[in-house]
C-alpha positions in Angstrom: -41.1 307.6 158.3 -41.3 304.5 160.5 -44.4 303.7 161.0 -45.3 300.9 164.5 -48.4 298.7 164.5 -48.4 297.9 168.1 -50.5 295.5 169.4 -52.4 296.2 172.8 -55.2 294.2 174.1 -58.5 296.4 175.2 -59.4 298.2 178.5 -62.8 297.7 179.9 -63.6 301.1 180.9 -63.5 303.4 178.2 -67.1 303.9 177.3 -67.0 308.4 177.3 -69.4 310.3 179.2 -71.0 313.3 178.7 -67.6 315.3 178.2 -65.1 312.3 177.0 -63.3 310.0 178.8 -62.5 311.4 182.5 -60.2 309.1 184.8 -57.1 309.6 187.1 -53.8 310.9 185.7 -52.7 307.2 186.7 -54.7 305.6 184.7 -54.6 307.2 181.7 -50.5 306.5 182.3 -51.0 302.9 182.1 -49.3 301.8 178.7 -51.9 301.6 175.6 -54.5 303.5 177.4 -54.0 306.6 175.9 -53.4 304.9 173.0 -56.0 302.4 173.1 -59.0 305.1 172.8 -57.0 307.2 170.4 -56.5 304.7 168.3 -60.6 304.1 168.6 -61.5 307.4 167.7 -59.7 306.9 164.4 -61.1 304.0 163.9 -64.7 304.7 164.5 -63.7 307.9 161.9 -64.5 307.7 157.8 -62.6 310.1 155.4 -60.2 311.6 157.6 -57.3 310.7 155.2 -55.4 313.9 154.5 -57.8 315.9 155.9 -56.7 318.4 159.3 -57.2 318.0 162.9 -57.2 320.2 165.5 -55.2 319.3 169.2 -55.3 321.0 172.5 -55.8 321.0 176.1 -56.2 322.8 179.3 -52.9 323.1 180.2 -52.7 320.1 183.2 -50.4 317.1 184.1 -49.9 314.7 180.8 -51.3 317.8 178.6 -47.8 317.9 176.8 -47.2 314.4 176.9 -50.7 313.0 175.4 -50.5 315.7 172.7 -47.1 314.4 171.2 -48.5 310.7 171.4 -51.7 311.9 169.6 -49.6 314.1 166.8 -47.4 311.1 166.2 -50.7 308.7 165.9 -52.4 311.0 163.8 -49.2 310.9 161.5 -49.4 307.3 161.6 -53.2 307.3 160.2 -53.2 309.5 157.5 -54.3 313.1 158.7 -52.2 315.3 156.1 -52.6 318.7 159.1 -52.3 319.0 162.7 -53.0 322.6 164.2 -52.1 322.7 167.9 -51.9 325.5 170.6 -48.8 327.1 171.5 -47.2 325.1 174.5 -49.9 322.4 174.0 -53.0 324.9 175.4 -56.2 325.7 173.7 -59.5 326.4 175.5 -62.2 324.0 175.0 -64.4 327.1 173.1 -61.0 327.9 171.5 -60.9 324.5 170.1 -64.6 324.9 168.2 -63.5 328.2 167.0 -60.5 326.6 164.9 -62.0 323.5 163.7 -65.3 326.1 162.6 -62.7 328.9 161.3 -60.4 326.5 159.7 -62.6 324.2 158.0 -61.3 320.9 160.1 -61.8 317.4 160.4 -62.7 317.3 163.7 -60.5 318.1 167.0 -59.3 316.4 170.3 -59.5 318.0 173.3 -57.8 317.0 176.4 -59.1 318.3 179.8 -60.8 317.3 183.0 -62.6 320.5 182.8 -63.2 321.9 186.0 -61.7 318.6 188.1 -58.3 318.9 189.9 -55.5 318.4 188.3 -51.5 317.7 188.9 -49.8 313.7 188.9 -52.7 312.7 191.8 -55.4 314.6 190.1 -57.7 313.8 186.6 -57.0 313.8 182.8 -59.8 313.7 180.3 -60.1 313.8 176.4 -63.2 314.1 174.1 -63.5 314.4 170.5 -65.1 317.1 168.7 -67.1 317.1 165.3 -66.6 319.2 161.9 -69.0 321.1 163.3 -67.0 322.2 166.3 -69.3 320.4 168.9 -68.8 317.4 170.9 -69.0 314.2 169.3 -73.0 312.9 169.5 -73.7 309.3 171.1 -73.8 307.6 167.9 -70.0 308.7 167.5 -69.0 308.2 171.1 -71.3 304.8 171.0 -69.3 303.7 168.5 -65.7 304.3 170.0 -66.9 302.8 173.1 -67.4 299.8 170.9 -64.6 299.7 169.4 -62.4 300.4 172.6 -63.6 296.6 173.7 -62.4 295.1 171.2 -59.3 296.9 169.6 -56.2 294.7 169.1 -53.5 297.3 167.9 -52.8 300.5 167.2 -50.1 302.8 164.9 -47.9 305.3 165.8 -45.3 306.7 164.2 -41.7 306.4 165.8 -40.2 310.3 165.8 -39.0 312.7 167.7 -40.9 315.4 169.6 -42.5 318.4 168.4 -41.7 321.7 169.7 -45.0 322.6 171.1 -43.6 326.4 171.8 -42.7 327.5 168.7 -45.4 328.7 166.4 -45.0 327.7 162.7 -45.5 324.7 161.5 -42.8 321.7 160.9 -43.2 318.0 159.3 -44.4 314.8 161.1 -43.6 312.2 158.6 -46.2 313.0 156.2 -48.3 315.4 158.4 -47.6 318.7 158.8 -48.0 319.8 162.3 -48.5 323.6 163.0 -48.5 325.3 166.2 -50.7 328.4 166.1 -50.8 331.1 168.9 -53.6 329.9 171.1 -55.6 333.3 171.5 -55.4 335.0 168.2 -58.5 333.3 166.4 -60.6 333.5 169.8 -59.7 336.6 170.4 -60.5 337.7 166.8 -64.1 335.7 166.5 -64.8 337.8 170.2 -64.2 341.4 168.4 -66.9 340.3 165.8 -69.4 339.9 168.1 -68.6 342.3 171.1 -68.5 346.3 170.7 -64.6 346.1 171.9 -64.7 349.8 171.7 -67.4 350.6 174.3 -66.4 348.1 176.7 -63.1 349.6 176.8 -64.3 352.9 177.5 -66.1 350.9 180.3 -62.9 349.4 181.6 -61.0 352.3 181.1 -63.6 355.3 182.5 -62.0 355.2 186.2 -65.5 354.7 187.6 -66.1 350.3 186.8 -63.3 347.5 187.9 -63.2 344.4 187.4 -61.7 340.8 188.6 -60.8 338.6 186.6 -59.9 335.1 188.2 -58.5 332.3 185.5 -58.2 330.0 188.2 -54.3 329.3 187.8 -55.6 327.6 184.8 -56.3 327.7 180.8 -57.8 331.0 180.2 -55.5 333.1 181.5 -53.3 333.5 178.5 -56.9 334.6 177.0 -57.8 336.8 179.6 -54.8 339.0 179.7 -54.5 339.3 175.6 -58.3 340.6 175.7 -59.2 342.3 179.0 -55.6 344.3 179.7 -54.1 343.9 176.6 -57.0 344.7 173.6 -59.7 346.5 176.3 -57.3 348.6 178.3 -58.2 347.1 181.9 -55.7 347.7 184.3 -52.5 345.7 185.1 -53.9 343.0 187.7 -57.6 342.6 186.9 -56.6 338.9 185.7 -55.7 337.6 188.9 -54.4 333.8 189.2 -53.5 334.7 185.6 -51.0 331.4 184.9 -51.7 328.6 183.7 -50.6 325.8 185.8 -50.4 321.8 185.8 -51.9 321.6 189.1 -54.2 324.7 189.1 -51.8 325.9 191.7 -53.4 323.2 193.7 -56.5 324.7 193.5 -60.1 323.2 192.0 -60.6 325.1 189.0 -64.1 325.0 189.5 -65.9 328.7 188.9 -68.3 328.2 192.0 -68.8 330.2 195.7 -66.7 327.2 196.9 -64.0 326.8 194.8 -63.1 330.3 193.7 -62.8 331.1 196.8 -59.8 333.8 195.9 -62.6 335.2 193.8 -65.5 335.7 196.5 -63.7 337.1 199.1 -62.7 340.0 196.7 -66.1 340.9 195.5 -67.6 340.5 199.0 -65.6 342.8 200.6 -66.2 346.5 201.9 -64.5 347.9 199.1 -65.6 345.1 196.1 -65.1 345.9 192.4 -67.9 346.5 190.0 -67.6 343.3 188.8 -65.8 339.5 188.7 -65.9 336.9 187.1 -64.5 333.4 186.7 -63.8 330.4 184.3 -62.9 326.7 184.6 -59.6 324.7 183.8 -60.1 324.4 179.9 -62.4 327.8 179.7 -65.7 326.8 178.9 -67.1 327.5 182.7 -68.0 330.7 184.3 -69.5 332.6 186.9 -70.6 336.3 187.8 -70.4 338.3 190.2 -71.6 341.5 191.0 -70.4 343.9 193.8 -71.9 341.2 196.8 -73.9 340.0 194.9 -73.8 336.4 192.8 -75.7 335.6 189.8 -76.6 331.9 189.4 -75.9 331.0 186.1 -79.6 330.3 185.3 -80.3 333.9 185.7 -77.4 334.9 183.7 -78.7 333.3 180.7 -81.8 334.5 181.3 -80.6 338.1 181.5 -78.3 337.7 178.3 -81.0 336.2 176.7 -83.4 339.6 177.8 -80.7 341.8 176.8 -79.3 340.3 173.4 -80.3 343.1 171.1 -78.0 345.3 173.0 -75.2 343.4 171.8 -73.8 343.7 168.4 -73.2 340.1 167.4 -77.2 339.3 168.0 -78.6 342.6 167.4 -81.3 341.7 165.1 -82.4 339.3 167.7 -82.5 335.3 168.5 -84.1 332.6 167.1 -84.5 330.5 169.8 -82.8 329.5 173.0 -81.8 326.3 175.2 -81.3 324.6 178.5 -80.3 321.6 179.9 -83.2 320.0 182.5 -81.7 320.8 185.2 -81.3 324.2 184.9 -83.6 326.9 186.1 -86.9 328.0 183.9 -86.0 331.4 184.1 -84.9 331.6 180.3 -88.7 329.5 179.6 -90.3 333.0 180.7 -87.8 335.5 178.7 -88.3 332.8 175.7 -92.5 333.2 176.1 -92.0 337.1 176.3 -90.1 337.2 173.2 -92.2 334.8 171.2 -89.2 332.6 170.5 -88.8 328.5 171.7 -87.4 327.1 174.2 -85.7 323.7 174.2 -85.0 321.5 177.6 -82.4 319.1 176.8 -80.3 316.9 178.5 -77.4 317.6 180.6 -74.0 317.6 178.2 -73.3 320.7 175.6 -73.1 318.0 172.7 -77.3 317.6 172.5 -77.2 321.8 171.6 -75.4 320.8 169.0 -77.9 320.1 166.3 -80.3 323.2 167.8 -77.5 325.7 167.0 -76.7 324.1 163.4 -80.5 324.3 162.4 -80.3 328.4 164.0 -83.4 326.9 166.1 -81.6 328.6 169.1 -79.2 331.2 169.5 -78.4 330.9 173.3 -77.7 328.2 175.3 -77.0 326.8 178.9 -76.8 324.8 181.6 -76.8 325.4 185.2 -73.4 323.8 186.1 -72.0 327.4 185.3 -71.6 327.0 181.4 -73.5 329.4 178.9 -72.8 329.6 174.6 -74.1 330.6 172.0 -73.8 329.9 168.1 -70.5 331.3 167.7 -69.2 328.3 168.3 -70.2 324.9 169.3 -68.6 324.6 172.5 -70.1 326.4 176.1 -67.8 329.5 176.6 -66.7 331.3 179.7 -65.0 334.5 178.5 -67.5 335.3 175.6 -70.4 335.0 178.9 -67.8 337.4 180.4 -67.8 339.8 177.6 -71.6 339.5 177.0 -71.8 341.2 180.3 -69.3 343.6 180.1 -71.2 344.5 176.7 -74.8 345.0 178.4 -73.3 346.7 181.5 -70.9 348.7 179.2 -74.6 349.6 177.8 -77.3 349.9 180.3 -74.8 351.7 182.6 -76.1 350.0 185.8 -74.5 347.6 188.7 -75.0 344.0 188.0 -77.5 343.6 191.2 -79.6 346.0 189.3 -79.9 344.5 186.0 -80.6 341.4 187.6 -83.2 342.5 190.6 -84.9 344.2 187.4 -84.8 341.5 185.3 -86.5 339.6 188.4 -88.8 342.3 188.6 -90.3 342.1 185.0 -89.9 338.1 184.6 -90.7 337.0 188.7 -87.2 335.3 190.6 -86.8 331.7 190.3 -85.2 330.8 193.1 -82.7 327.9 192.6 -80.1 326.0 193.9 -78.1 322.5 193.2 -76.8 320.1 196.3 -73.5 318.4 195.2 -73.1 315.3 197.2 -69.4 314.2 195.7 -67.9 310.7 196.4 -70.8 308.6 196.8 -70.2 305.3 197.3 -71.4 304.3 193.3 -73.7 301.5 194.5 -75.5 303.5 197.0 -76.0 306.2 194.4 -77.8 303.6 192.2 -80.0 302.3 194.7 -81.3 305.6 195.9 -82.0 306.6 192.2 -83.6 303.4 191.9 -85.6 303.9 195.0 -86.6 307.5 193.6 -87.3 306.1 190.4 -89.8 303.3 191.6 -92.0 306.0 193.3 -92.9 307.6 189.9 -95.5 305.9 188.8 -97.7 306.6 192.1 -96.9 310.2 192.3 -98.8 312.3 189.9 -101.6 314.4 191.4 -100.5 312.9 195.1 -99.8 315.8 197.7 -96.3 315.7 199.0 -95.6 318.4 202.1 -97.9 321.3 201.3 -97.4 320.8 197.1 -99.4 318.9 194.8 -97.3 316.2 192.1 -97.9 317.7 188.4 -95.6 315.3 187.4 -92.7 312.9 187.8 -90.8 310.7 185.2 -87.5 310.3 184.2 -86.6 312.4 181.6 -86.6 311.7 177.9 -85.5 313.6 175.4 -86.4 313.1 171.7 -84.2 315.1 169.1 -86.3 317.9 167.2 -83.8 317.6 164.3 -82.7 314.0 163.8 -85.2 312.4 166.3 -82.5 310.4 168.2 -83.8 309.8 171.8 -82.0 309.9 174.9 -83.5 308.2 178.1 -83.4 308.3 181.5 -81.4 311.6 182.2 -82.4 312.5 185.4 -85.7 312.3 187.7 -88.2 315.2 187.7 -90.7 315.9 190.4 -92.7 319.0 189.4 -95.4 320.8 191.2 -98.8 322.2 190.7 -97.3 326.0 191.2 -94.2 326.0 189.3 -91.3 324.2 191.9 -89.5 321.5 190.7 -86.9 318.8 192.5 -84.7 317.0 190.0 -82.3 314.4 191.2 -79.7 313.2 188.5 -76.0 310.9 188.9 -73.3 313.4 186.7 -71.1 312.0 184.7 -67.9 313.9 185.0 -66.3 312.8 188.1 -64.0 310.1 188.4 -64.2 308.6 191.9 -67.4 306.9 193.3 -70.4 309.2 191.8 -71.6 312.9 192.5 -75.5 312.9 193.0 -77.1 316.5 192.3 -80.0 317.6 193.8 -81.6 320.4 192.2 -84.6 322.5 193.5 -86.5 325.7 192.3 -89.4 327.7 193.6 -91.2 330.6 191.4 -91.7 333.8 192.9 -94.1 336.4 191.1 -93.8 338.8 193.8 -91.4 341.5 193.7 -91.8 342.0 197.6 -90.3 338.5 198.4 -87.6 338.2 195.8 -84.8 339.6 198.5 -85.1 336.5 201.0 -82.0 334.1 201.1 -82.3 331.2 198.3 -81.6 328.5 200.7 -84.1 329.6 203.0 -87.0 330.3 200.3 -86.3 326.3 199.1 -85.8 324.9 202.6 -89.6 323.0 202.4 -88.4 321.1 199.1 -85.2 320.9 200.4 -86.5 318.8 203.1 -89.5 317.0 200.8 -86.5 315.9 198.6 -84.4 314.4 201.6 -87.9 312.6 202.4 -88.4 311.3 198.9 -85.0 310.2 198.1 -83.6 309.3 202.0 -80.5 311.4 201.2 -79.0 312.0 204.4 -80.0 307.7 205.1 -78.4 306.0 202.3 -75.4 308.7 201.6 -74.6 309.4 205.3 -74.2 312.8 204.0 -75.5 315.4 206.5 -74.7 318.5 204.4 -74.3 318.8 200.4 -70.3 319.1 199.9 -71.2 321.8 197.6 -73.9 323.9 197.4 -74.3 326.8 194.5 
């Protein structure tokens, strides 16, 4: 086993963001780079020495050739097991049901999520925790640190692994095994779904379904489980393949970018129901025969319906949200006597929640929904969920929902994507936002009256780590909020997301178009924030 100590010098751009490190495919070619923040994971890593670790991506340009680099540093550090996905793939959820399942060190994951992919597109990877979650900030804090500063790295100096054959084979003194990338999902999903009743659902002649994977990592899953172990037809998984471009698509489960999707399920003759997932699986969104579920109502409506689902029959403990997203689970939570936790934006601060069973259910409004199955958000178990409850209530999607606004009052909500944003004009307006706080509370602004405004600060319930300054709030006297916030997972210029919502008690006014019922703080946000002045942006590039 020959064993290389190269040396490299560091990169100054390497500090992870919410999900990893997200750049270019061209950057992350650059010799070292890969290497470099490898090589700083291990490093910022005690007693991994002989222990296992778990690799996989989404499938996209540089999957197969990161993973070998990774195997063969690994190798070169001391992990004694490597479990990887057949052909390189595992789903991001997939990924935190192995580590869980097998009892791992930790795991690398390497995807862009739900950014385009192909040689002009992104490339992302983030480490994942014993626990099967994303590394926390002190973790990430500390690679960051010692990316500035590393000065070499090992690697061992093999040959390839076959990446398609399942078994397992030596890596100097690792052993590297390739498992079939579905199996222990798919397995964990039976323990928690009743397979049997959704099948009869799938299979009864009266319910069909769309399933679109986007050209990317889940549809290996999807097949296995919705045609293969619940008897859905031949064709429900449509864009089914897994591709290193995404088929040149943007494997982003939205209105916009599924567009395959939409036009299926809002046409004269529409299934009963669609869905969708991202490009490494941990995404989704719902659809009903016309008619589109935000993904804060979904939560709020698995969250209402839980009991009629096996795996959380005797009930939840609690459930979770990022900012951001919608209230709608806050008045499900205060119905069922159970907390509610607003956290920031990023899956990795559920983390501790879900390991201390003070929630159950979790989401976040960019489309991603969990639970404590794993530690990961999870796209096809959201998909099953509701299968499960329709399989059970018997009624359309629209009619669980309109219900569920019916009992609980509609929050009406949408989120503005403004993408490519020059990065220092996205600063300045935040900035501009931000000084305005202070003056704020109890001022009238349009026809509302400031409750609030601060930027958001989040202090830990479990370990009592605080996070600052994760996005402006603006709340209002009657329940509306506006919350403006810079993400983190793009990797040109920055996205700023606007983000509105309006309560509606009224069952008489919960059928009038979203963008219409939020048009006044729509327009008191553009005031606030001179959106359409500094940006140049007329229109939102994406609005959902």
């Amino acid at each position: 086993m020959a064993i290389q100590t190269v040396s490299t010098t560091p990169f100054s751009d390497q500090k992870p963001g919410t999900s990893g490190l997200r750049k270019q495919v061209t950057v992350f070619q650059q010799p070292h780079y890969l290497e470099n923040f490898v090589q700083s994971i291990f490093d910022s890593l005690d007693g991994y020495q002989g222990q296992t670790l778990v690799v996989g991506g989404d499938g996209r340009f540089y999957n197969r050739q990161a993973i070998q680099i990774i195997l063969k540093m690994a190798a070169a550090n001391g992990f004694g097991k490597a479990l990887v996905g057949q052909a390189g793939i595992f789903s991001t959820p997939a990924v935190s049901c192995v580590i869980r399942k097998y009892g791992a060190f930790g795991g690398i994951v390497l995807s862009a999520s739900h950014n385009p992919g192909g040689p002009d597109g992104d490339f992302g990877i983030k480490y994942n925790t014993e626990n099967g979650g994303p590394a926390p900030e002190k973790v990430t804090d500390a690679i960051f640190d010692r990316s500035k500063v590393i000065d070499q790295y090992q690697i061992l100096d093999v040959e390839d692994v076959n990446l398609d054959r399942i078994g397992p084979t030596s890596l100097g003194n690792m052993t590297v095994e390739v498992l079939d990338a579905v199996n222990d999902y798919a397995a964990l999903m039976e323990t928690l779904f009743d397979f049997e009743q959704i099948r009869q659902l799938l299979t009864s002649g009266k319910f069909t379904m769309c399933m679109d994977s986007l050209h990317a990592v889940t549809g290996p899953y999807a097949k296995a489980i919705f045609e293969g172990l619940l008897g859905a037809a031949q064709g429900t998984v449509q864009n089914g393949e897994p591709l290193e471009d995404f088929g040149g698509g943007h494997p982003d489960p939205n209105l916009v970018y599924a567009h395959d999707l939409v036009k299926v399920m809002f046409a004269a003759n529409a299934p009963s129901f669609g869905a969708a997932s991202d490009g490494d699986g941990d995404r989704n969104m719902i659809l009903g025969n016309n008619f589109f579920v935000t993904p804060s109502d979904s939560l709020a409506v698995l969250a209402a319906n839980a009991t009629l689902v096996p795996g959380y029959r005797s009930g939840i403990t609690g459930v979770a949200r990022s900012m951001p997203t919608s209230q709608a689970v806050d008045r499900v939570a205060e119905k069922l006597g159970i907390d509610c936790y607003e956290t920031p934006t990023g899956w990795k601060f559920f983390g501790n929640l879900l390991d201390a069973d003070k929630a159950t259910l979790c989401g976040e409004e960019s489309f991603g929904t969990g639970s404590n199955h794993v530690r990961e958000k999870d796209g096809l178990w959201a998909v099953l969920f509701w299968l499960n409850i329709l399989a059970v209530k018997g009624e359309s999607v629209e009619t669980i929902v309109k219900d569920h606004w019916a009992t609980y009052g509609r929050n009406y909500y949408s989120r503005h994507d403004f993408e490519g944003v020059d990065s220092a004009v996205a600063n300045d307006l935040m900035a501009g936002v931000r000084s305005q706080l202070p003056s704020l509370q109890g001022q009238p602004l349009g026809s509302y009256t400031v409750a609030y405004a601060d930027d958001f600060s989040y202090t830990d319930p479990i370990d009592n780590s605080v996070s600052k300054n994760q996005g402006i709030r603006i709340g209002f006297t009657d329940g509306s909020r506006i919350v403006f916030r810079l993400s983190g997972t793009g990797t040109q210029g920055a996205t700023l997301r606007l983000y509105v919502e309006s309560y509606e008690p009224d069952a008489t006014k919960h059928d009038i178009d979203t963008q219409e019922a939020l048009a006044p703080l729509i327009q008191l946000a553009d005031q606030v924030a001179k959106i359409k002045e500094l940006t140049g942006f007329e229109q939102p590039t994406v609005i959902t």
